[in-house]
ROVEXTI-94554 format. One line per field, with one value per residue (C-alpha): residue number from 1; residue in one letter; x, y, z. Coordinates in pm, 1 decimal, padded with zeros to 6 digits, m for minus. Example, Ala and Ser with C-alpha at 12.3 -4.5 7.8 and 13.67 -1.06 7.14 Angstrom:
ROVEXTI-94554
seq: c(1; 2)
type: c(A; S)
xx: c(01230.0; 01367.0)
yy: c(m00450.0; m00106.0)
zz: c(00780.0; 00714.0)
This chain:
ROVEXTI-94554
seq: c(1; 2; 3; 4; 5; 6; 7; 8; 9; 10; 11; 12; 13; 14; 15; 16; 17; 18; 19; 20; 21; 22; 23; 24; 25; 26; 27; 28; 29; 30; 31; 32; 33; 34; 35; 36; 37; 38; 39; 40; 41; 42; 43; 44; 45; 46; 47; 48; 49; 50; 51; 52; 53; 54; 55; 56; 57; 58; 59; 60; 61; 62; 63; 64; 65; 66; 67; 68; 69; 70; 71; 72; 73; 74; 75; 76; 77; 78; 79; 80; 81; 82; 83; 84; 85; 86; 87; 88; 89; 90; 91; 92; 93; 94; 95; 96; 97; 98; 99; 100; 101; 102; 103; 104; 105; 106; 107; 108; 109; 110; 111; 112; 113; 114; 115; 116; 117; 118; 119; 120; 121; 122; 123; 124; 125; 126; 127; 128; 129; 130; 131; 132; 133; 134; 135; 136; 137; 138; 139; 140; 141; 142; 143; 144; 145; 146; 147; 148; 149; 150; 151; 152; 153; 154; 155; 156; 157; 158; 159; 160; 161; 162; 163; 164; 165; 166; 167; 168; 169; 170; 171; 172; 173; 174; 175; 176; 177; 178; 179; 180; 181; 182; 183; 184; 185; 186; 187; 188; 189; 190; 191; 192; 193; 194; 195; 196; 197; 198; 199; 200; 201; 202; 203; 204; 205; 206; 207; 208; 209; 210; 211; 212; 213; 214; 215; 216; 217; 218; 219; 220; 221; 222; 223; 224; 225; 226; 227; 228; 229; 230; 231; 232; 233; 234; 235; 236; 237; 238; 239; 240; 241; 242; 243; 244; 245; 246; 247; 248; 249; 250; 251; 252; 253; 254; 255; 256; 257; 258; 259; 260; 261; 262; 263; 264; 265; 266; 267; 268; 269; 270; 271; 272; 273; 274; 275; 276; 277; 278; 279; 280; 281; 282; 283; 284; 285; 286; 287; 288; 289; 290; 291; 292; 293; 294; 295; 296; 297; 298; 299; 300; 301; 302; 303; 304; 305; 306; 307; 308; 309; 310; 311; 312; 313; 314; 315; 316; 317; 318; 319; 320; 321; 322; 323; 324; 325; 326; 327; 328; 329; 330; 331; 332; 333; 334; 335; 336; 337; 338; 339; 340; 341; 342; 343; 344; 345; 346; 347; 348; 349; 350; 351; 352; 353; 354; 355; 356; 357; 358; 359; 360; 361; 362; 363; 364; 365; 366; 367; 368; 369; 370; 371; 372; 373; 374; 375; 376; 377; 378; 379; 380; 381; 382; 383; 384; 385)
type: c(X; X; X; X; X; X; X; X; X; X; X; X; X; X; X; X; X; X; X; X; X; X; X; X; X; X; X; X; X; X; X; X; X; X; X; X; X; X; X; X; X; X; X; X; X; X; X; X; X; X; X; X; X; X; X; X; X; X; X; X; X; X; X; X; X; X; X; X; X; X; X; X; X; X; X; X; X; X; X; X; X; X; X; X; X; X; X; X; X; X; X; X; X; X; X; X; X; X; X; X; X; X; X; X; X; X; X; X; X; X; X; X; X; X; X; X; X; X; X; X; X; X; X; X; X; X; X; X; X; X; X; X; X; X; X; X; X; X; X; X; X; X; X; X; X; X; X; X; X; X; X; X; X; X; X; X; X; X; X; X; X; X; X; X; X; X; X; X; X; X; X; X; X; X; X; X; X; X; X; X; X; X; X; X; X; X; X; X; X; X; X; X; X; X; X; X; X; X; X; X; X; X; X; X; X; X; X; X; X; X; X; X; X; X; X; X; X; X; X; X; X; X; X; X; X; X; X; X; X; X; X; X; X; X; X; X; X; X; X; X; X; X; X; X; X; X; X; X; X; X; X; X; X; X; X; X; X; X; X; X; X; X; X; X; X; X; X; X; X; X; X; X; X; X; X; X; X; X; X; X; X; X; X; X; X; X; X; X; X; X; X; X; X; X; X; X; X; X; X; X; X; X; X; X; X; X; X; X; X; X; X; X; X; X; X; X; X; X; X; X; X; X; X; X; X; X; X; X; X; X; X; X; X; X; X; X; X; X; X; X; X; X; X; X; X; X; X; X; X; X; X; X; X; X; X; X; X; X; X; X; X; X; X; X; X; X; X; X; X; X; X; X; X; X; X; X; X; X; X; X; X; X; X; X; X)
xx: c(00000.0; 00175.5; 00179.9; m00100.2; m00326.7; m00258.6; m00266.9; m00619.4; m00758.7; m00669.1; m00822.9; m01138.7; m01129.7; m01072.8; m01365.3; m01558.5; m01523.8; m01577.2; m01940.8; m02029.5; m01955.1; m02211.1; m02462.0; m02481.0; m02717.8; m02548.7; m02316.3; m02056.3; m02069.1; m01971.5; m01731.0; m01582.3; m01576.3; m01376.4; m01136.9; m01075.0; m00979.8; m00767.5; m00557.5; m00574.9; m00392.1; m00139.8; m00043.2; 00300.4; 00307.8; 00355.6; 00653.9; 00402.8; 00265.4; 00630.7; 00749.9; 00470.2; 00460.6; 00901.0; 00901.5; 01102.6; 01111.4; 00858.0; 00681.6; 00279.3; m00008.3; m00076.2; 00272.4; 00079.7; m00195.1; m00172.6; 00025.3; m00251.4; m00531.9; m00306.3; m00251.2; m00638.1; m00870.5; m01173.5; m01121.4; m00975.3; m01295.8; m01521.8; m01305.0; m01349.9; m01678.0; m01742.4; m01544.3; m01754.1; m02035.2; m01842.9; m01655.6; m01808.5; m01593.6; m01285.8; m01078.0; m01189.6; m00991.5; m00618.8; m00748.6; m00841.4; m00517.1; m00323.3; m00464.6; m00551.4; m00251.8; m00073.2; m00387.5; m00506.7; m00182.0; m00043.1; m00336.9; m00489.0; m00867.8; m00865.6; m01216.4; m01305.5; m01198.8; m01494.2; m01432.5; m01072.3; m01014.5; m01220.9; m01063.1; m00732.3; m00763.6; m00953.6; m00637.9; m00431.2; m00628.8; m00593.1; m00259.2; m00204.4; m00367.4; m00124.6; 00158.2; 00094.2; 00008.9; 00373.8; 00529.3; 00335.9; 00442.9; 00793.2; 00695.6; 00780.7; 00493.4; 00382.3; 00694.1; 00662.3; 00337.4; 00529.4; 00843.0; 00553.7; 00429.7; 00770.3; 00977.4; 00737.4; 00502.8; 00679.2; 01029.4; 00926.4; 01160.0; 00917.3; 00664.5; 00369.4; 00183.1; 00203.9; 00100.1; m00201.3; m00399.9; m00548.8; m00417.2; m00549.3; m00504.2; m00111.8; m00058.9; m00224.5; 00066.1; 00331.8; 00194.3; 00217.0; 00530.5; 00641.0; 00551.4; 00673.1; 00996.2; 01268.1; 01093.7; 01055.6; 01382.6; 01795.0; 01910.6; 02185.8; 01860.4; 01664.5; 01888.1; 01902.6; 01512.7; 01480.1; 01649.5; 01413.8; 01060.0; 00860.4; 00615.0; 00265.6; 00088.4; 00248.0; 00318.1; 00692.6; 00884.4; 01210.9; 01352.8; 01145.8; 01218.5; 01463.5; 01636.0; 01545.0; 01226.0; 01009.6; 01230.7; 01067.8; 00722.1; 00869.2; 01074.0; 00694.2; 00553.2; 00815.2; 00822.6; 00404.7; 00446.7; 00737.6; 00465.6; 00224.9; 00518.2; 00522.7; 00757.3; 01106.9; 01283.3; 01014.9; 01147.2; 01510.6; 01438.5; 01290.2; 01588.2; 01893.4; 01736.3; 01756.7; 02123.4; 02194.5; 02077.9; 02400.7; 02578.8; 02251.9; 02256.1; 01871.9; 01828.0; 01907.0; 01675.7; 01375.2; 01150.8; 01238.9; 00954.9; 00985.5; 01364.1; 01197.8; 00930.2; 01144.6; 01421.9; 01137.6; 01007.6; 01362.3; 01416.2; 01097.9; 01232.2; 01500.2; 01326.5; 01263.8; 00992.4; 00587.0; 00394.2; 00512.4; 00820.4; 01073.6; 01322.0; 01696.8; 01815.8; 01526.8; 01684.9; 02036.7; 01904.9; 01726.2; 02067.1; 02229.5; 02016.5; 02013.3; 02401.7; 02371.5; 02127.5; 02147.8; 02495.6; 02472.6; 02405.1; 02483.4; 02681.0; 02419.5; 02134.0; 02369.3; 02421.7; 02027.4; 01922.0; 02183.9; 02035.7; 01645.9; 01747.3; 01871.2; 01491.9; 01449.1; 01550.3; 01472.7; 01714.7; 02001.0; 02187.6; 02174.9; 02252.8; 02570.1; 02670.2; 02551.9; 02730.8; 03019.5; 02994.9; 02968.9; 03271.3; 03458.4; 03347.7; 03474.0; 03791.7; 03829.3; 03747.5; 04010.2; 04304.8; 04249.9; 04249.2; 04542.4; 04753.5; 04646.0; 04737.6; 05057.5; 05146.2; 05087.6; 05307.1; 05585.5; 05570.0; 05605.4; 05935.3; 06058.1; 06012.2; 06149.0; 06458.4; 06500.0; 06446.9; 06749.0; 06967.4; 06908.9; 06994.6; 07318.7; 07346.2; 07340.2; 07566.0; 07942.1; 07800.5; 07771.9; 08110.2; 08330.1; 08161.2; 08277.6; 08626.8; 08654.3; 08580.5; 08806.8; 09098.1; 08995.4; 09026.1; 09359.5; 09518.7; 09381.3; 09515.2; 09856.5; 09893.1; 09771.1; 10105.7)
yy: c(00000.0; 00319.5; 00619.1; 00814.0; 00553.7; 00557.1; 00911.2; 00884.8; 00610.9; 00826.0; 01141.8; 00904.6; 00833.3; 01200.3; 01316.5; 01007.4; 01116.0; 01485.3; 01405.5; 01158.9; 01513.8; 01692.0; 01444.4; 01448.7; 01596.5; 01679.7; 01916.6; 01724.3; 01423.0; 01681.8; 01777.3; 01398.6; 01370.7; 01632.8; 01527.4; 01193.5; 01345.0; 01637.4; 01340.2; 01115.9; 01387.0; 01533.7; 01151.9; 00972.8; 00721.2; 00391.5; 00142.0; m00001.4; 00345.6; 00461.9; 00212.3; 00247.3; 00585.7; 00584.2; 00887.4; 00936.2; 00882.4; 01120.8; 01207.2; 01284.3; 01213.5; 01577.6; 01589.6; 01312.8; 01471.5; 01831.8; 01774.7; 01515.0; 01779.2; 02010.5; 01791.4; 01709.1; 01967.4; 01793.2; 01627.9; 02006.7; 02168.3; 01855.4; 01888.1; 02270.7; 02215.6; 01994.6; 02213.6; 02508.1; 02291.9; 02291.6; 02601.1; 02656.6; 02319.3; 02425.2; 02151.1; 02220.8; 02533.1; 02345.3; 02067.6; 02260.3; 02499.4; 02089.6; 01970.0; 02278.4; 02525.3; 02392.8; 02405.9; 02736.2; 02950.6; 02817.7; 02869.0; 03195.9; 03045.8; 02796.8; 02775.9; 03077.7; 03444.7; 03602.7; 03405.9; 03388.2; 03624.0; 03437.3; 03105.0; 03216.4; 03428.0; 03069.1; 02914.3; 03162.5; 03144.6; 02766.5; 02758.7; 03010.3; 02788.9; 02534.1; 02702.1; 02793.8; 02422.3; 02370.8; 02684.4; 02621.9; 02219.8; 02318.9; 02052.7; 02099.3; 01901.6; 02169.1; 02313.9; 02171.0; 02378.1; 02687.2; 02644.7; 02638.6; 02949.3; 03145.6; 03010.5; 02912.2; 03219.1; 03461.0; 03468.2; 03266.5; 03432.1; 03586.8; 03659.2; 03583.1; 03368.7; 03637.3; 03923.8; 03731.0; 03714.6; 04023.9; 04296.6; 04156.1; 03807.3; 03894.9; 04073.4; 03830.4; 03526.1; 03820.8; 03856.2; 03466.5; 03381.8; 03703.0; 03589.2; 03234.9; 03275.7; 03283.4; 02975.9; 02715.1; 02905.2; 02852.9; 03153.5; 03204.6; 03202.4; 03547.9; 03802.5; 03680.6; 03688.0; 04083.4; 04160.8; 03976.7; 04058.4; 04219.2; 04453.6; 04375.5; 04675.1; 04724.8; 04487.3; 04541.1; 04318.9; 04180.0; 04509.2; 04722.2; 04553.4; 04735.1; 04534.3; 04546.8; 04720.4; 04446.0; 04467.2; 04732.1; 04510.0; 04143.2; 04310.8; 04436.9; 04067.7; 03925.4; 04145.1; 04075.2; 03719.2; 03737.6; 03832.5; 03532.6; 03256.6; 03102.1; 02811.7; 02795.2; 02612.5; 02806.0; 03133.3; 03018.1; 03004.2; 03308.4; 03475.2; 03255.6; 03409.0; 03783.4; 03741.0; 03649.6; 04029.5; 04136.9; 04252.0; 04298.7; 04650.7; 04609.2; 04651.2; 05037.6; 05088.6; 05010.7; 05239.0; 05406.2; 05326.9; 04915.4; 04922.6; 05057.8; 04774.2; 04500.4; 04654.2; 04655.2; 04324.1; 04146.2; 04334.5; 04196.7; 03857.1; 03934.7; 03896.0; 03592.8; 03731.4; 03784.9; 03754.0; 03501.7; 03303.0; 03279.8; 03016.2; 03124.2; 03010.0; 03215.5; 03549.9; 03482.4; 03435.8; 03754.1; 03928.3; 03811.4; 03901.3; 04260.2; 04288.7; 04238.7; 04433.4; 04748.4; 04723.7; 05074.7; 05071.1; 04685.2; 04715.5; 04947.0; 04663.8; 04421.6; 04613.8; 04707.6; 04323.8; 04210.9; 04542.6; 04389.4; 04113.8; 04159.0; 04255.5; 03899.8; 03617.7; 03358.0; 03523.2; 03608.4; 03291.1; 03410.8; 03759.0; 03635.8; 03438.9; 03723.8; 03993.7; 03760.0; 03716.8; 04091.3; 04180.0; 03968.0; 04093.6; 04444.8; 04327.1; 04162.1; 04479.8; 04695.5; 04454.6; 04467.9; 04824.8; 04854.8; 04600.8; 04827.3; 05103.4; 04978.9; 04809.5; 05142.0; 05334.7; 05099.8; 05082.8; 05435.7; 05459.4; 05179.4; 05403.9; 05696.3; 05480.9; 05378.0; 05681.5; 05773.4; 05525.3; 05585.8; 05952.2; 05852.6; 05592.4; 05825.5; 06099.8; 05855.7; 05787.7; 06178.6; 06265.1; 06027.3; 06047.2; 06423.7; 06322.5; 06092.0; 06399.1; 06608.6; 06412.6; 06319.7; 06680.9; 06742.3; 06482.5; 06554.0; 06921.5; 06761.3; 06607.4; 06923.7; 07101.2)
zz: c(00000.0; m00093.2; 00155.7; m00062.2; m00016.5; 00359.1; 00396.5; 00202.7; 00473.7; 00690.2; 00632.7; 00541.9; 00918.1; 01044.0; 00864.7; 00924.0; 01304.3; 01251.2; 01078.5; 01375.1; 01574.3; 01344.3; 01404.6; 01781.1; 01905.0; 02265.8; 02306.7; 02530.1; 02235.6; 02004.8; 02208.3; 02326.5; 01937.4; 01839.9; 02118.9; 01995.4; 01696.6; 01769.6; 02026.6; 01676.6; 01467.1; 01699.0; 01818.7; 01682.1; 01417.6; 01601.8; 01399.9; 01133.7; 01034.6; 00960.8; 00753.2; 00544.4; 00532.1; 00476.1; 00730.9; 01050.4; 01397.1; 01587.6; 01280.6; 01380.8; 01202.8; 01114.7; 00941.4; 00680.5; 00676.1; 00563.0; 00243.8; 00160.4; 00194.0; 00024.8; m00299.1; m00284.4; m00305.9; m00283.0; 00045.6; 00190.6; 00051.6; 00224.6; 00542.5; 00548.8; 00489.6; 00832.5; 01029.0; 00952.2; 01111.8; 01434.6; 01474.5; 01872.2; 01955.6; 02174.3; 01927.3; 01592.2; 01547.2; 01611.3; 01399.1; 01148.2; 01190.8; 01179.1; 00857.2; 00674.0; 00682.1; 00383.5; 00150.5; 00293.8; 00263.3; m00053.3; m00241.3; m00272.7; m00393.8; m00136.7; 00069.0; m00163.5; m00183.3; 00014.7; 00313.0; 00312.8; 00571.9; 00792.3; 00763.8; 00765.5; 01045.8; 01275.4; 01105.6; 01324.4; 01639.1; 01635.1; 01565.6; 01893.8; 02093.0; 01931.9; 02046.3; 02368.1; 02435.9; 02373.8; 02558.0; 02867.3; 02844.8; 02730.6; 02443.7; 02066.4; 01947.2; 01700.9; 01590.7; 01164.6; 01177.5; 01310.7; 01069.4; 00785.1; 00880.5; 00937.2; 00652.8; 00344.2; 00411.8; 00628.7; 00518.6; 00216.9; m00085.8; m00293.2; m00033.3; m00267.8; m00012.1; 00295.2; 00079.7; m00149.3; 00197.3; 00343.5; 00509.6; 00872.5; 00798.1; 00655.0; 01029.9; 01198.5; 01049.1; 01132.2; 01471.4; 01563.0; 01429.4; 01609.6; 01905.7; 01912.6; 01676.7; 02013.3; 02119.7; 01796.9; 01637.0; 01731.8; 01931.6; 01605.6; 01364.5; 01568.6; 01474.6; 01115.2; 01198.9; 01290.1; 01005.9; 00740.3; 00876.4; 00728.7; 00856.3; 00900.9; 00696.7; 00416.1; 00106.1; m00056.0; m00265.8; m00194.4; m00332.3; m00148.7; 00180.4; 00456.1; 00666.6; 01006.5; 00925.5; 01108.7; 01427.4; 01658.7; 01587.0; 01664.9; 01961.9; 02090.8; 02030.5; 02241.4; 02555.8; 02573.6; 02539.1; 02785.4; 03026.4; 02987.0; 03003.4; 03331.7; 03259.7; 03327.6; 03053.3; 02789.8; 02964.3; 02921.8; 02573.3; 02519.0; 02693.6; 02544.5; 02191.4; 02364.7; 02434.3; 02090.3; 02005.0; 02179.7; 01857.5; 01634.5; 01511.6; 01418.0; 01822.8; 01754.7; 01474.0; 01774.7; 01919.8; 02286.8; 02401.9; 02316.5; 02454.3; 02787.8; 02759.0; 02710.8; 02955.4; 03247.9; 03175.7; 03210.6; 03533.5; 03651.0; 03555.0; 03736.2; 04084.2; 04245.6; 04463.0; 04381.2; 04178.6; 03988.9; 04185.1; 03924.6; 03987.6; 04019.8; 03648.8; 03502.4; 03712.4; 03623.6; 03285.6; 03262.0; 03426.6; 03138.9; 02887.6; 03011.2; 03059.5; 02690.8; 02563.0; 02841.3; 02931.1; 03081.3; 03472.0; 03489.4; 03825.7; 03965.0; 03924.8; 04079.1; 04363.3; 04397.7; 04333.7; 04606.6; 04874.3; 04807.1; 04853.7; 05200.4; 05342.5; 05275.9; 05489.9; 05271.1; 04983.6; 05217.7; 05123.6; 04758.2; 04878.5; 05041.3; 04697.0; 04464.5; 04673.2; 04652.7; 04279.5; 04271.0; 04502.1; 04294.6; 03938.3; 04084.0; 04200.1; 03882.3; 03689.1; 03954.0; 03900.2; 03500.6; 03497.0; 03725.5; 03554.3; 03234.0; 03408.7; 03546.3; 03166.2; 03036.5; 03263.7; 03218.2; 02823.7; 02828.5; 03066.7; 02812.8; 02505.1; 02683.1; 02808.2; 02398.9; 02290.3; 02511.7; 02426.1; 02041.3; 02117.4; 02323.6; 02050.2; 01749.0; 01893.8; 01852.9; 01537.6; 01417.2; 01593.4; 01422.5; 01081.5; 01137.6; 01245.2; 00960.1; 00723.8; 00834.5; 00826.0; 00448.1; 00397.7; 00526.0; 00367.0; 00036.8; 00139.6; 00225.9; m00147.5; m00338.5; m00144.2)
């Protein structure tokens, strides 16, 4: 049986199970339906599925299943179709973001052009909900679906499939791959990332585009969803990315106003306190992150970090270790500029002391160049007489 076929049985089944969900009359049946599928789709291909399918390890059944309904328009349009039926269902959305996205985005009649703006825009909402599922798990169950969106309609090359769809539908895709790009993405990959987006209300070419014109917008995105994150390894993420903005000179080109965002919301990370408990690699994270991006005043939030944390009792053992850390940084710092200042002084007395000896060296050198002269010219006087 070749994989088509399978991946035909099997979006037979899905929709097989979505119409079941149409049928019942109950709400919670609908609901226990839809379920049952959305826990179908996003589940791993056990051994037998993959060798028949000749895909890899940790493939899902959504990965099969989208470029199916994208190759095959008639089952997209009858899946579309059923979903429309159930759009109150809590699941239908993410299914429908799972098996549709392919067929949706790269073609610009798909589900029709006066309702295109709808369904790409319940496309986006469930893939949100997608995503979140993941930060909030620390999971990267969903992370094909996000590369989809960011490289092959995002940063695609000719950007024909992010500027066919409408103007809120186009900001919408900009807005969630915004959002989630330090957390799917390599740390390396985000400032290659500010530099290529585009911005969400305008359409330009590749020749039209400015680098780093999509930066103040993405750098907004961020510091909201920084807010909402709540677990630690999705939050070391999200600030491992930051750092990598170190050296980005697309960090400039932002907005005062989002630098002071994003600058308060990593000093709140940097607390360990209320209201939200951060652990201590989360805070020594956040540090980091703003050592790199606001190196100005770094030793004054040291020293005010290590002073709150004194009122404390809880924190005074990471007081003591952090005023430790601290004392040492500044003797570190002292003895570097000393020994600078100490190598400077000394090169100087050494190119002084040269200078004299070249001086001391030079004057022999004159005097019996002199003396040999003269005594040229007296003999040659001596012969003339």
């Amino acid at each position: 049986m070749s994989s088509s076929s399978v991946a035909g049985k099997l979006s037979r089944e899905v929709l097989r199970k979505l119409r079941l969900a149409t049928d019942a009359e109950a709400k919670d049946d609908r609901e226990i339906v839809c379920s049952e599928v959305f826990a179908d789709v996003t589940g791993s291909l056990d051994d037998n599925a993959l060798g028949k399918l000749n895909v890899s390890q940790g493939t899902r059944f959504y990965q099969v299943l989208a470029p199916y309904f994208d190759k095959n328009e008639i089952a997209a349009d009858d899946l579309l179709h059923v979903c429309r039926r159930l759009w109150g269902q809590p699941y239908v959305a993410p299914v429908y973001a799972l098996l549709l996205h392919q067929w949706l985005l790269s073609h610009p009649m798909a589900g029709g052009s006066e309702q295109r703006q709808k369904h790409v825009n319940v496309l986006i909402s469930g893939a949100r909900q997608l995503f979140w599922g993941d930060v909030h798990s620390t999971t990267t169950h969903f992370q094909p679906l996000f590369l989809f969106l960011a490289y092959r309609v995002v940063f695609g090359q000719q950007r024909e499939r992010l500027d066919s769809l409408p103007t809120q539908s186009r900001a919408a895709v900009i807005s969630v791959v915004s959002c989630f790009l330090p957390y799917y993405d390599d740390p390396e990959a985000f400032p290659r990332a500010l530099e290529n987006m585009p911005v969400p209300d305008a359409k330009a070419t590749n020749s039209d585009h400015k680098p780093g014109e999509g930066a103040n917008f993405v750098l907004t995105e961020v510091t909201d969803t920084l807010q909402k994150i709540k677990a630690e390894g999705s939050l070391l993420k999200y600030l491992r990315a930051l750092i990598a903005l170190q050296y980005s000179p697309y960090l400039t080109m932002t907005q005062t106003v989002t630098k002071l965002r994003l600058q308060g919301e990593l000093y709140s990370l940097t607390s360990s306190g209320g209201p939200r408990y951060l652990p201590r690699p989360v805070n020594q994270a956040a540090f980091e992150a703003l050592d790199s991006l606001f190196p100005f005043g770094r030793r004054s939030r040291r020293i005010i970090n290590v002073a709150f944390k004194f009122l404390h009792p809880s924190e005074w053992r990471w007081a003591v270790v952090d005023a430790y850390k601290s004392a040492v940084d500044v003797c570190k710092a002292w003895l570097g500029f000393w020994l600078s200042s100490v190598a400077g002084t000394i090169r100087t007395g050494l190119n002084a002391i040269r200078a004299w000896l070249r001086f001391l060296y030079d004057i022999p050198a004159s005097v019996g160049s002199k003396c040999k002269g003269a005594f040229r010219q007296s003999r040659n006087y001596k012969k003339k007489e």
